[in-house]
KELUMLO-87868 format. One record per residue (C-alpha): z, x, y; residue number from 1. Coordinates in steps of 0.1 Angstrom, whole numbers, plus 2048, in hexadecimal, padded with zeros to 3 digits. Layout:
// KELUMLO-87868
<<Z X Y> NUM>
...
//
This chain:
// KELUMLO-87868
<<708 797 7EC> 1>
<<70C 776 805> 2>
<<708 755 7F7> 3>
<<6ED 73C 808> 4>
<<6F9 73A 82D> 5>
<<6EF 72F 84B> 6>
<<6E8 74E 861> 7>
<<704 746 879> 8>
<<724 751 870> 9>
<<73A 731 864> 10>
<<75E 740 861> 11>
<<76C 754 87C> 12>
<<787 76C 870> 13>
<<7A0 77A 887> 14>
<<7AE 79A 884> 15>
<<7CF 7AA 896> 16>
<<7D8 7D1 893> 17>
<<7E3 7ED 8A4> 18>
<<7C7 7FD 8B5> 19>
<<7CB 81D 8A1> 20>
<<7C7 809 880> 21>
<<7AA 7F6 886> 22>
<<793 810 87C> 23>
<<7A2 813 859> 24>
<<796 7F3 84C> 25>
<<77E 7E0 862> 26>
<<764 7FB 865> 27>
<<73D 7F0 870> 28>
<<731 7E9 848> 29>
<<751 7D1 842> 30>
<<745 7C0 861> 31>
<<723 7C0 85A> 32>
<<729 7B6 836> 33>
<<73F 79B 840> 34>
<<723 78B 857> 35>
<<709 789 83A> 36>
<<721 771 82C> 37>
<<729 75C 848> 38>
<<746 76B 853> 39>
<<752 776 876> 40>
<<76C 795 879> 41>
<<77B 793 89E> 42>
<<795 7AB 8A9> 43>
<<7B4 793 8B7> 44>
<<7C0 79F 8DC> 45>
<<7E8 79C 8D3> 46>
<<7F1 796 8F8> 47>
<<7E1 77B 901> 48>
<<7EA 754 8F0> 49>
<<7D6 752 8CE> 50>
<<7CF 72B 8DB> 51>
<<7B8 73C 8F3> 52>
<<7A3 753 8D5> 53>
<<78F 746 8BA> 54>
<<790 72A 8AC> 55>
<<798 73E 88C> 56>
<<793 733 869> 57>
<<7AA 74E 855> 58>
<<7C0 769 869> 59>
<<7CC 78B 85D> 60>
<<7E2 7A1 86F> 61>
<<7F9 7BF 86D> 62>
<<812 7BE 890> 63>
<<838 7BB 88E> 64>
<<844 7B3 8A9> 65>
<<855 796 8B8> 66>
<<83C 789 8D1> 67>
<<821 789 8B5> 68>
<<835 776 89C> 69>
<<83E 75D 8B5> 70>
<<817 759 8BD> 71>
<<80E 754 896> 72>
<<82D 73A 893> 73>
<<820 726 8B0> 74>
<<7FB 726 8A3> 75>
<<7FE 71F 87C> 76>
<<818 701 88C> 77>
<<7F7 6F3 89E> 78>
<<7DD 702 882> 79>
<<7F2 6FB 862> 80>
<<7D3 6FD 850> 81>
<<7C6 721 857> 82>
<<7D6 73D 843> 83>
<<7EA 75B 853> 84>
<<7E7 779 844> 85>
<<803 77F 839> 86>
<<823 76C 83F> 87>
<<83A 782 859> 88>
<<855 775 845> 89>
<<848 784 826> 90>
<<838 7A4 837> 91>
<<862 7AB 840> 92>
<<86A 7B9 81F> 93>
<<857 7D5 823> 94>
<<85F 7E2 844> 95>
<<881 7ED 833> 96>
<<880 809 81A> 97>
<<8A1 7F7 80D> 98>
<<88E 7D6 804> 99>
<<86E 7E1 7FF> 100>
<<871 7E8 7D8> 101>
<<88D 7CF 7CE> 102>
<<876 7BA 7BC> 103>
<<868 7D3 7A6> 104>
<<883 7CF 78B> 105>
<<881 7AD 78B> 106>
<<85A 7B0 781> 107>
<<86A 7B0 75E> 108>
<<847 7CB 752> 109>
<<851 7E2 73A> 110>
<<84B 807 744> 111>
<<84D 7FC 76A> 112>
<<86C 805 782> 113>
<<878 815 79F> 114>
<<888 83A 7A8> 115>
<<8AB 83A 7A9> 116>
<<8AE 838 7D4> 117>
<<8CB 833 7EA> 118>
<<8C6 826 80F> 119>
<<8DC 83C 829> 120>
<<8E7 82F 84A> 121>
<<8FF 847 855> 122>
<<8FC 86A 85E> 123>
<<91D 86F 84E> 124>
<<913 869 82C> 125>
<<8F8 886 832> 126>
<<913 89B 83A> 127>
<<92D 898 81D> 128>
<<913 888 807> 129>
<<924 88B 7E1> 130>
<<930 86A 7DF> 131>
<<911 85A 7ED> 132>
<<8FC 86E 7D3> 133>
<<918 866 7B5> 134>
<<916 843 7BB> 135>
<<8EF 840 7BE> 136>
<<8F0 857 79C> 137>
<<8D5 86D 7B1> 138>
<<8CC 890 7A7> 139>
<<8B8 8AA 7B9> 140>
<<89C 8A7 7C4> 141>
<<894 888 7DE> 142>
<<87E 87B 7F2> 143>
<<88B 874 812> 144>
<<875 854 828> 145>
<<881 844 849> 146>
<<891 822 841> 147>
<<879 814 858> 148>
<<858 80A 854> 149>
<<845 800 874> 150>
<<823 80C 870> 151>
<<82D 829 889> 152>
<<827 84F 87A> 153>
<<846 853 879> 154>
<<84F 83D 85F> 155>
<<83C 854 847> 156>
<<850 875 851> 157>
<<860 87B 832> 158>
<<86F 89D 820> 159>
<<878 8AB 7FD> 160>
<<89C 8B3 7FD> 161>
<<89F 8CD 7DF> 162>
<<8C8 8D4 7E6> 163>
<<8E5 8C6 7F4> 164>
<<8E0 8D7 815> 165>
<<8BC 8CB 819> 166>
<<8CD 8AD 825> 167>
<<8DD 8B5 843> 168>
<<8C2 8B4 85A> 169>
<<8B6 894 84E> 170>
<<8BD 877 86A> 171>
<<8C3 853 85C> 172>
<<8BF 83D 856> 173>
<<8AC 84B 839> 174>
<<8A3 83C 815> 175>
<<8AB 85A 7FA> 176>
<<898 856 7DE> 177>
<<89A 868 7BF> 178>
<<87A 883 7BB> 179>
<<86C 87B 798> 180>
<<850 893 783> 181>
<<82F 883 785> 182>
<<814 8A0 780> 183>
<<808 89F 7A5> 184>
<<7F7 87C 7A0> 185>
<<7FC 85D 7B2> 186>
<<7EF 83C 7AC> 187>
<<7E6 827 7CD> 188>
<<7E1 801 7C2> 189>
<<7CF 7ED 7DF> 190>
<<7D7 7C9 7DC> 191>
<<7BD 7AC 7E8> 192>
<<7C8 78A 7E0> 193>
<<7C3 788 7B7> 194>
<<7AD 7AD 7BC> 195>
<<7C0 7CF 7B3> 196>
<<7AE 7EE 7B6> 197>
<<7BE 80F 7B0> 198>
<<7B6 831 7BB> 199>
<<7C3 852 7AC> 200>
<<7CF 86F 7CA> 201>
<<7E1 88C 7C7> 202>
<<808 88D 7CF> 203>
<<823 8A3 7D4> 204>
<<823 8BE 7B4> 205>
<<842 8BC 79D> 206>
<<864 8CD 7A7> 207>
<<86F 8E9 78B> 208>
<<893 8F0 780> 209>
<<88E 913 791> 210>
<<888 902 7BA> 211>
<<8A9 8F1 7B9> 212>
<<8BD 912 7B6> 213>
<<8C5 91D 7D6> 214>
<<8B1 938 7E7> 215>
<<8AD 94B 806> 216>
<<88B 948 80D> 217>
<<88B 924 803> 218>
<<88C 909 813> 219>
<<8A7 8EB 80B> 220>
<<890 8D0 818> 221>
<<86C 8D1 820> 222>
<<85A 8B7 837> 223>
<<83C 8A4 82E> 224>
<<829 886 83D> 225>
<<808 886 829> 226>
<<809 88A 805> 227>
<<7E4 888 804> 228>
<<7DE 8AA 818> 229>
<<7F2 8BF 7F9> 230>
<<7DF 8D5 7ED> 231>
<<7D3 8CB 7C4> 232>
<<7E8 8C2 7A7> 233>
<<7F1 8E1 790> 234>
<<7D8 8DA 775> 235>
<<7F5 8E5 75F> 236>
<<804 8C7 762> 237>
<<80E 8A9 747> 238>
<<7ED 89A 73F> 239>
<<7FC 873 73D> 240>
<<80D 877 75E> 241>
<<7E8 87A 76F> 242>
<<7D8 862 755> 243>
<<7D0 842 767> 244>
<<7E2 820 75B> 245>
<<7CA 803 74A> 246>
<<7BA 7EA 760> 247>
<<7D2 7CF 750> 248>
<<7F4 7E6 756> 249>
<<7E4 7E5 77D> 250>
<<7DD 7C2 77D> 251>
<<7FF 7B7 76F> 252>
<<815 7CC 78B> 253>
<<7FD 7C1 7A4> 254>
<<7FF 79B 798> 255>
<<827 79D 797> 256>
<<82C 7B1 7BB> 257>
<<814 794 7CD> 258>
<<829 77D 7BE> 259>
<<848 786 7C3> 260>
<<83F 796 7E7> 261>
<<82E 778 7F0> 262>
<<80F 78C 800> 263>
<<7E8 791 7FD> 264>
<<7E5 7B3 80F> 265>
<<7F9 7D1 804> 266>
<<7F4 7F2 7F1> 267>
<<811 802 7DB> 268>
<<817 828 7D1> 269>
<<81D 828 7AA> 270>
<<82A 84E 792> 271>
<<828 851 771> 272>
<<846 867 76C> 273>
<<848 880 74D> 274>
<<85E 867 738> 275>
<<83C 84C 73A> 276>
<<84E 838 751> 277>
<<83B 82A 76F> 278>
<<84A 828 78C> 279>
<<844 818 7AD> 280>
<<84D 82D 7CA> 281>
<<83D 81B 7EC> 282>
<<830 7F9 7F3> 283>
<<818 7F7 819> 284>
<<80C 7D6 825> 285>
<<7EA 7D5 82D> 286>
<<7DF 7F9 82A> 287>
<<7C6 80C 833> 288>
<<7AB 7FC 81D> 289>
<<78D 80F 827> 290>
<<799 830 80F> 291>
<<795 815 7F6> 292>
<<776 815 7E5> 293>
<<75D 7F5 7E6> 294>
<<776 7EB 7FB> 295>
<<75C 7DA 816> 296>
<<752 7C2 7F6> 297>
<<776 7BD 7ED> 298>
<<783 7B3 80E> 299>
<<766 79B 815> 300>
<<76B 78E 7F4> 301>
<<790 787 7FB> 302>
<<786 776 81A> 303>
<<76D 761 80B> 304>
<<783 755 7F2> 305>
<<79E 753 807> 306>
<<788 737 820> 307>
<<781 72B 7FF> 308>
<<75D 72F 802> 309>
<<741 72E 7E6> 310>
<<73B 752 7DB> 311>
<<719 755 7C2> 312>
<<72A 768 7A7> 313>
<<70A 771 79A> 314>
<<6FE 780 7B8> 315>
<<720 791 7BA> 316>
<<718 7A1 79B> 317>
<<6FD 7B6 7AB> 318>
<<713 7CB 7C1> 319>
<<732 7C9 7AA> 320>
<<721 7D3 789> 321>
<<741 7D0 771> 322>
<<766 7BE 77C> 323>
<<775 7D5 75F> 324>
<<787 7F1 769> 325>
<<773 810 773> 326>
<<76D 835 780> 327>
<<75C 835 7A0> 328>
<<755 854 7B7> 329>
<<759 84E 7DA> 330>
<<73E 849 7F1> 331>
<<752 85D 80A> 332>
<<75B 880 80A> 333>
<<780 87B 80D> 334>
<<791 89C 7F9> 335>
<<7B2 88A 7F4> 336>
<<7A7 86D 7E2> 337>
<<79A 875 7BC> 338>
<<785 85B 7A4> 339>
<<792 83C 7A2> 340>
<<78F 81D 790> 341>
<<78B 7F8 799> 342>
<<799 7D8 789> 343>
<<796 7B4 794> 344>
<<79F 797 783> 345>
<<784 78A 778> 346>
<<789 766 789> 347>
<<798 77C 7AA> 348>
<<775 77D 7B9> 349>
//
């Protein structure tokens, strides 16, 4: 619910995206929403001088390139005082599957880690690749992701090498990352300032002794770009590897990765492999929020706060009936995504 505003929107909230991403987070009910509680979501026209939009009161955005950065420099150098969403110096990291995880071991949370992975640059280690893979300590099988993460579709063509000569027809640069068990479940953690929600969707299935041996009919590598159209985890699977982690485990990797990433807006991709282990596969700044669910309340929550604004808690209540961790359905008839649970902290919103 709004608090007691004036009817005119006070804040004006500038938005820059890709054309093609717009629609998966600022839909008509986040807009709507936002304008009950005095807030004004405005798409930002990246070619033209921000001086000449506006004036905005809190801008979030999701371009790379260098004309765009230039622009934000030059405004928060006149507007010191109105955030940017987030820092293109902090948003760097993850553009590059080879720095995108690095902080995870440094989290220091028991239980939490990374796949063993080794970033390849040359075609030539695809070719002969024995001492790439000895010195990585990788087994059979990976994940193969572009390096390169530009918002593009490309960036999410990825494959499952099962053998040696799956990867010849990779081309680098290419992160390999070592394939670990997880039941078929993934964990998708959407991140909102101090709000983490996380979403349980199905994955790839897990690899078997018996598909790494070399067969005719088999393929060496097979492509993939969207884990979420797989068909169903095999119900045979290890019970804890689909069993979703506490709210506090959630809020605890969230809480270290903003930290240490320095941003508001990202999701990550987290396994629970068959040894208990979670591990943290992927890290995507400012996803797609609307497969979130409550996400219209969330985001306009995270703005509010954000332009520090007064937000009735107790009205808040009413549409956010618990800030404990919970099973929700979705409201939207989205196969891939299963139940999922939200957490906030309780001072997040």
């Amino acid at each position: 619910m709004a608090p007691e505003q004036s009817p005119d929107h006070a804040y004006t909230i500038g938005y820059a995206l890709q054309p093609s991403k717009v629609g998966s987070v600022f839909q008509p009910p986040l807009v709507a929403l936002a304008a009950e509680r005095g807030m004004r979501l405005v798409p930002i026209d990246a070619s033209r001088p921000l001086a000449d939009q506006g004036p905005f009161h809190l801008i979030v955005h999701k371009l790379y390139d260098r004309p765009w950065r230039a622009q934000l420099e030059a405004f928060s150098a006149l507007h010191p005082s109105v955030p940017v969403l987030d820092p293109p110096a902090a948003i760097d990291r993850l553009l590059d599957r080879a720095t995108m995880l690095d902080v995870v071991p440094d989290l220091g949370i028991p239980g939490v880690g990374v796949p063993r992975q080794v970033a390849v640059r040359d075609a030539a280690a695809l070719a002969e690749p024995d001492l790439m893979l000895a010195a990585g300590g990788l087994r059979f099988p990976l994940i193969a992701k572009p390096l390169a993460v530009d918002g593009s579709a490309a960036s999410h063509d990825m494959s499952l090498v099962y053998r040696r000569d799956g990867l010849r027809g990779l081309q680098p640069p290419v992160m390999l990352q070592e394939f670990v068990n997880h039941g078929g479940v993934l964990f998708k953690v959407y991140v909102m300032g101090d709000g983490a929600t996380c979403v349980r969707r199905r994955s790839l299935p897990d690899v078997r002794d018996e598909h790494l041996l070399l067969a005719d009919d088999d393929p060496s590598a097979v492509p993939f770009a969207d884990v979420s159209s797989l068909p169903p985890p095999d119900d045979a699977g290890d019970a804890d590897t689909m069993t979703p982690p506490t709210a506090s485990f959630v809020d605890e990797v969230a809480r270290g990765l903003r930290r240490a990433l320095g941003l508001h807006l990202f999701n990550f991709d987290m396994i629970r492999g068959e040894n208990g282990r979670y591990y943290l596969i992927d890290i995507n700044y400012f996803p797609g929020y609307a497969k979130m669910p409550g996400y219209e309340v969330a985001l306009t929550d995270f703005f509010a706060k954000t332009l520090d604004l007064q937000i009735n808690h107790a009205q808040l209540e009413n549409t956010a009936p618990s800030l404990d961790c919970k099973v929700q359905e979705l409201e939207f008839a989205l196969p891939e995504i299963f139940p999922s649970y939200v957490s906030r902290a309780a001072k997040g919103f």
